[in-house]
Backbone as a ProteinNet text record, in pm:
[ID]
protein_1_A
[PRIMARY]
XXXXXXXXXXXXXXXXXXXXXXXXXXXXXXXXXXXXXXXXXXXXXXXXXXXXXXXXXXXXXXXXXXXXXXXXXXXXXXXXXXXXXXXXXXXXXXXXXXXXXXXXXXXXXXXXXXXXXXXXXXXXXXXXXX
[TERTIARY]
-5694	-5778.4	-5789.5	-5836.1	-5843.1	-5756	-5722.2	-5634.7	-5700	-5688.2	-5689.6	-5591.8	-5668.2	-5623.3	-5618.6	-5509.9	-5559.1	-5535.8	-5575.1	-5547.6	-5577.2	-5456.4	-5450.7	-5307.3	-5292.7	-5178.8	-5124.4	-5173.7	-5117.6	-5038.6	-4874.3	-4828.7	-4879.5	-4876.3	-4940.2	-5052.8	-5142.7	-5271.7	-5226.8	-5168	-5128.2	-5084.2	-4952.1	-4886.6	-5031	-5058	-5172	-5234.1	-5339.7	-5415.3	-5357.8	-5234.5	-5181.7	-5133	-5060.9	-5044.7	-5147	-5240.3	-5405.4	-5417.8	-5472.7	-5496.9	-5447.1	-5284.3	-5228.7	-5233	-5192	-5221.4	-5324.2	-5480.3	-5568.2	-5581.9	-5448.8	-5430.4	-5421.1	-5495.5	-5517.6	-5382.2	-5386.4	-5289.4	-5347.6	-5201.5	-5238.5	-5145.9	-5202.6	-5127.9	-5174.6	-5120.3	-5121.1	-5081.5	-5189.3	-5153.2	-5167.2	-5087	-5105.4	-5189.1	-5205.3	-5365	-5428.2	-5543.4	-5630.1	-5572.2	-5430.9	-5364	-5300.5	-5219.1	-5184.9	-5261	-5361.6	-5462.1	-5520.7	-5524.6	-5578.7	-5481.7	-5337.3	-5205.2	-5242.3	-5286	-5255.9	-5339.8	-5496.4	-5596.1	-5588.1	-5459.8	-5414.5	-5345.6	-5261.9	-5196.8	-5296.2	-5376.7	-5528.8	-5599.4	-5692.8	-5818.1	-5840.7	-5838.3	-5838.8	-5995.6	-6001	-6150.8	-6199	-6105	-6195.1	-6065.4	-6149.3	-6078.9	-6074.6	-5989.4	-6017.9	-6002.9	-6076.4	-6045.5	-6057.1	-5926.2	-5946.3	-6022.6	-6048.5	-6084.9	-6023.9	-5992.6	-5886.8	-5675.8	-5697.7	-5500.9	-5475.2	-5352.8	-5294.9	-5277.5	-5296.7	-5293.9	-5400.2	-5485.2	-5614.3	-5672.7	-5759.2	-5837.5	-5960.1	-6045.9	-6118.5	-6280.5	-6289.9	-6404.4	-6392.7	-6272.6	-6202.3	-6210.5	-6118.2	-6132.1	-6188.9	-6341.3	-6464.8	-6527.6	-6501.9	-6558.3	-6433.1	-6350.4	-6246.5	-6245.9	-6300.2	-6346.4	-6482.6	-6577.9	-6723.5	-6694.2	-6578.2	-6561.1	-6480.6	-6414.8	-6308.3	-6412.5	-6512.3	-6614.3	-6641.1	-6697.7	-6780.5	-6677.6	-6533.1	-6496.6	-6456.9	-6441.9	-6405.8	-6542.1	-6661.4	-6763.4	-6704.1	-6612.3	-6561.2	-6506.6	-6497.1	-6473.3	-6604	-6699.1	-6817.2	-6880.4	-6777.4	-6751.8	-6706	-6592.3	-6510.2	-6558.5	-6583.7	-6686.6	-6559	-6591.4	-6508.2	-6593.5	-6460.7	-6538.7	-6446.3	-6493.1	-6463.5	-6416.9	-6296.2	-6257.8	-6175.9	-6217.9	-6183.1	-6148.5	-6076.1	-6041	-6171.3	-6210.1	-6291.4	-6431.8	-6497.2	-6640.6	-6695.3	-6698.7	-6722.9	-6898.5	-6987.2	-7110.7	-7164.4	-7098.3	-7098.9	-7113.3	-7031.8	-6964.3	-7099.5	-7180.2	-7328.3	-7354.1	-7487.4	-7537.2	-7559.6	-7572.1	-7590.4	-7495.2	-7340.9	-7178.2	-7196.5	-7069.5	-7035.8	-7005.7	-6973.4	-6897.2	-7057.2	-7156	-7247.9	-7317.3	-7315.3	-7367	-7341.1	-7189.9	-7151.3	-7115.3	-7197.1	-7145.3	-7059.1	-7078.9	-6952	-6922.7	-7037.6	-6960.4	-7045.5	-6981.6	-7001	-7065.7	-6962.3	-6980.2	-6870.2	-6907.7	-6806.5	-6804.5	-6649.5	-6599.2	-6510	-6499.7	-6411.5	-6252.3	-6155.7	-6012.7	-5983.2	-6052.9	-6076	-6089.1	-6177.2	-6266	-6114.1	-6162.1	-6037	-6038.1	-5920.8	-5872.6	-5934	-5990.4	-6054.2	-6216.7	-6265.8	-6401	-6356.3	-6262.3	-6268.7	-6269.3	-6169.7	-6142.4	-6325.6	-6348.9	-6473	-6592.7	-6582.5	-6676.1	-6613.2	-6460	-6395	-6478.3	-6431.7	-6493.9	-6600.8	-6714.4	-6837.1	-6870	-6839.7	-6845.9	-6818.9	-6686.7	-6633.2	-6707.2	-6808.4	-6840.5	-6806.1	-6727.3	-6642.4	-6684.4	-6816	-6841.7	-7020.7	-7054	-7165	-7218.2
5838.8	5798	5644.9	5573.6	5421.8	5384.9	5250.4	5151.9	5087.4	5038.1	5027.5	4905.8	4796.2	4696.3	4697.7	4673.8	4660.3	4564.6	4516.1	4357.5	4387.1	4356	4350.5	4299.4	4249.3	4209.3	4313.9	4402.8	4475.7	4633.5	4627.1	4705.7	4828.8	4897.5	5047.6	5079.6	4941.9	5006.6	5002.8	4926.6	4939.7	5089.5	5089.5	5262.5	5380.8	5378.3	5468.5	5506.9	5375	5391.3	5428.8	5317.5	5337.1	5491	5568.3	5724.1	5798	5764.1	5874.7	5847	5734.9	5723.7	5764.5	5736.3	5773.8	5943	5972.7	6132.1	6211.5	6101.3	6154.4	6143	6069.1	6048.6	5911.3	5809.4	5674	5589.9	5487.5	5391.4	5284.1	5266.3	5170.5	5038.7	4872.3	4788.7	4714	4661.2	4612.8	4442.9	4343.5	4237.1	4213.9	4114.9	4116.1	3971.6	3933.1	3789.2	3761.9	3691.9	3672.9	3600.8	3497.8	3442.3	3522.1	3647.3	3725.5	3840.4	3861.4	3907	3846.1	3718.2	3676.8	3628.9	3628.8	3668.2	3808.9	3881.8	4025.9	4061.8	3965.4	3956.1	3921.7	3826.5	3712.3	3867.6	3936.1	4020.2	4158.2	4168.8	4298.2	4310.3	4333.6	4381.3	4560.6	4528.3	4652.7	4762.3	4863.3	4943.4	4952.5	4890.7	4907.7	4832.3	4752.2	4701.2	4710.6	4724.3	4742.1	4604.9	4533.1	4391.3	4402.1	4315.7	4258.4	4192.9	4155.5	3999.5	3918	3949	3818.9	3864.7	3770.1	3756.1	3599.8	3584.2	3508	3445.2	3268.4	3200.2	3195.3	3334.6	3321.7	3442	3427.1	3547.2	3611	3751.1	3768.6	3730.7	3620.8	3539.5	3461.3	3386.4	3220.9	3294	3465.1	3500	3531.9	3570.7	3603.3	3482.7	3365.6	3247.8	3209.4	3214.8	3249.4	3284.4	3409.9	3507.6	3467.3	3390.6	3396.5	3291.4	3175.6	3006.8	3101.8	3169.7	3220.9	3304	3401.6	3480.2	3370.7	3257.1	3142.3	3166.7	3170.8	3184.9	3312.9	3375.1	3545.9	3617.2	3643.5	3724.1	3895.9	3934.8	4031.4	4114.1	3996.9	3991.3	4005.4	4016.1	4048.3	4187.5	4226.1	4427	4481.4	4421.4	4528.9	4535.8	4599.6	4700.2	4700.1	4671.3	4667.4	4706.3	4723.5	4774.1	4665.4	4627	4538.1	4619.3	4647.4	4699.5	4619.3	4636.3	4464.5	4608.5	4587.4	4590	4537.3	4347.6	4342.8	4385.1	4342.6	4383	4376.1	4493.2	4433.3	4482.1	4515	4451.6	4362.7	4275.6	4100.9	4039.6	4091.8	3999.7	4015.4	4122.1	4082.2	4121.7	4156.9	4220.6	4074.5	3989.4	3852.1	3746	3857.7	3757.9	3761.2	3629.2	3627.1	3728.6	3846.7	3914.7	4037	4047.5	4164.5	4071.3	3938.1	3885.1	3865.8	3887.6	3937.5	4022.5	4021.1	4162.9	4218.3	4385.3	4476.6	4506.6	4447.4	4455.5	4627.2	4676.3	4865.7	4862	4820.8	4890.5	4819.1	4771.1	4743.1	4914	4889	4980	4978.6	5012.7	4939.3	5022.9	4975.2	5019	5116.5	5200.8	5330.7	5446.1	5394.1	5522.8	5588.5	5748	5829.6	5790.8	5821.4	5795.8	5833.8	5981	6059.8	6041.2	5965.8	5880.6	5757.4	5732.1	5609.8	5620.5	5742	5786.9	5809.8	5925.1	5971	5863.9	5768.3	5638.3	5572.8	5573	5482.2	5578.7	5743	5835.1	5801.5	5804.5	5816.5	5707.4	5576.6	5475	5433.6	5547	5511.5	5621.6	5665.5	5835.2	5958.6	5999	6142.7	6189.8	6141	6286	6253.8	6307.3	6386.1	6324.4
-2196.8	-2307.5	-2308.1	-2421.4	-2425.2	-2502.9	-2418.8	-2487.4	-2601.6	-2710.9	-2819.3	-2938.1	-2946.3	-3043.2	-3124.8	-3294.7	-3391.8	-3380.1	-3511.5	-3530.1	-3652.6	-3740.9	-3923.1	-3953.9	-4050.8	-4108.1	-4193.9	-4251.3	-4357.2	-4255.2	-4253.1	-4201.4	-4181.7	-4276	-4341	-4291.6	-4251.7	-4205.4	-4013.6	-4013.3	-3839.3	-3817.5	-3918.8	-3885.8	-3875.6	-4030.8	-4022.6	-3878.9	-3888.4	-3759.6	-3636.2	-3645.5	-3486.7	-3402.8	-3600.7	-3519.6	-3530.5	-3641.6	-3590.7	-3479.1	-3359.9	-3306.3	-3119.9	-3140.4	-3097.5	-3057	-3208.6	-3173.4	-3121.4	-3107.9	-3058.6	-2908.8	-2840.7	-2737.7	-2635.7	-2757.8	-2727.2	-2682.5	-2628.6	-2639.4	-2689.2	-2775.5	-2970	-2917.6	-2925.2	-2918.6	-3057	-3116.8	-3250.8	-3264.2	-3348.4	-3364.5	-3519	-3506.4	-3726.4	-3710.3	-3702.5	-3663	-3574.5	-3544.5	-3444.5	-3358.3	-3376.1	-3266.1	-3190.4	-3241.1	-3168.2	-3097.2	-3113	-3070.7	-2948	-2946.5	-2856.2	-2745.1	-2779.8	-2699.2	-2624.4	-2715.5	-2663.9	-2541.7	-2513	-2507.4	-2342	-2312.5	-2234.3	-2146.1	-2213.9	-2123.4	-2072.2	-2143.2	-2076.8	-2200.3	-2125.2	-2231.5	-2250.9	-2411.8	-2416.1	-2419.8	-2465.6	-2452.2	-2603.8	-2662.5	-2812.9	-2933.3	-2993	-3117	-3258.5	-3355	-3480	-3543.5	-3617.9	-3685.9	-3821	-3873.8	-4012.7	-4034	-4139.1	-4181.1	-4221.7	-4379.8	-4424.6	-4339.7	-4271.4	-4238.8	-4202.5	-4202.5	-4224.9	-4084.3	-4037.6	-3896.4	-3859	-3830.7	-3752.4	-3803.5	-3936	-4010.6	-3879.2	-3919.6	-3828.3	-3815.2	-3866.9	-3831.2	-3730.7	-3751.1	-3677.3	-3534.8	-3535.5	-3414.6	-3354.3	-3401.6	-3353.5	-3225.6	-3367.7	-3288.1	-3184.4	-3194.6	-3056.6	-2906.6	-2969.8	-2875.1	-2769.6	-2848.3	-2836.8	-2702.5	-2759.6	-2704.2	-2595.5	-2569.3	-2452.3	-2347.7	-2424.3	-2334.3	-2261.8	-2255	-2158.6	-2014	-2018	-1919.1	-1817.6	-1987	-1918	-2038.6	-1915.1	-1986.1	-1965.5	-1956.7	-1982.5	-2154.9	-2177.5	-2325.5	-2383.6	-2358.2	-2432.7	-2424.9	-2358.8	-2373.6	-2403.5	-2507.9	-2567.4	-2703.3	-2782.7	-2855.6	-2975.8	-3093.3	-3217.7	-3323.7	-3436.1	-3588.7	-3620.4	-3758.9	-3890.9	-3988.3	-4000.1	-4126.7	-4225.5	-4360.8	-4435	-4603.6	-4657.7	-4784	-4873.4	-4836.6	-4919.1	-4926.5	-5020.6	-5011.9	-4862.1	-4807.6	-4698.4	-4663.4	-4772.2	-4779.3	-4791.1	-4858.7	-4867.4	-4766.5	-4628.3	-4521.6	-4457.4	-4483.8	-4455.8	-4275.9	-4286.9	-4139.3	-4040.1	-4110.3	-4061.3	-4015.6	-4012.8	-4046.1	-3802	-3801.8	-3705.9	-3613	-3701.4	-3645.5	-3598.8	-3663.4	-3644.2	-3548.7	-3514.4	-3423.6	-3286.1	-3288.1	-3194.7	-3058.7	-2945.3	-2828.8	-2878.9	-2911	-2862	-3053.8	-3156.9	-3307.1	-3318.1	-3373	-3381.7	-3527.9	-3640.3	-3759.2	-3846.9	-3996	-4103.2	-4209.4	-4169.8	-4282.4	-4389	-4483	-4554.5	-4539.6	-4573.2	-4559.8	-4577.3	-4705	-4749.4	-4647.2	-4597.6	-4467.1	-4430.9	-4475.1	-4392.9	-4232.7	-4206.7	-4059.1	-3947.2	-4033.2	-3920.8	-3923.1	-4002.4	-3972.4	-3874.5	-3896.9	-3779.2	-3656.7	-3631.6	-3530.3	-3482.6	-3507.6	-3481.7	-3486.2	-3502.3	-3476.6	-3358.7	-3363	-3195.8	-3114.1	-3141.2	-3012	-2962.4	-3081.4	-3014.4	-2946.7	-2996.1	-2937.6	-2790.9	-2763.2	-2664.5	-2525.9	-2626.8	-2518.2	-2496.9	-2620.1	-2617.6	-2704.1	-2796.9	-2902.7	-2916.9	-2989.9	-2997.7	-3121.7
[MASK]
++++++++++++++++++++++++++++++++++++++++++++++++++++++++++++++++++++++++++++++++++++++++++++++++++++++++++++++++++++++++++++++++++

């Protein structure tokens, strides 16, 4: 199956995700900020990412634009395919944010979304569902 990033600060949502995901067969590596993320980033790229927004060191805007300044050297990074999942309003953060401007941005959802909508949005995304 695919390897698989989160990147959130809030424990509970790492566990959550990490064993839905898991159990659906994936392999789950987990960062709690966009610095460690982009550590994680340094050791392989993964096939699909989940991002916060607001965390703590390097929130997921800063790491967007991170990402965008690092693609120039590795355009590989402009294929791995993510959702935005944010607690806050995350209609606000707007179809127009860094992040929907971005290669590879899927979909904002908010924190709420059962597990198994997420899942089933990584799938399809990734080519395994319908």
């Amino acid at each position: 199956m695919a390897k698989i990033l989160i990147i959130d600060d809030n424990p509970s949502i790492l566990a959550l995700f990490g064993f839905v995901l898991a159990e659906a067969g994936h392999t789950v590596s987990a960062a709690a900020n966009g610095r460690e993320a982009i550590e994680a980033l340094g050791r392989g790229l993964p096939d699909f990412m989940m991002l916060d927004v607001d965390m703590p060191v390097m929130g997921g805007e800063e790491f967007i634009r991170e990402l965008a300044r690092l693609s120039a050297r590795n355009p590989a990074l402009n294929k791995i395919p993510f959702l935005v999942m944010t607690g806050e309003n995350f209609m606000k953060a707007g179809i127009n944010s860094a992040f929907a401007r971005r290669p590879g941005f899927v979909c904002f959802l908010p924190k709420m979304t059962p597990p198994e909508q997420v899942l089933e949005t990584i799938t399809k995304r990734l080519g395994g569902g319908a």
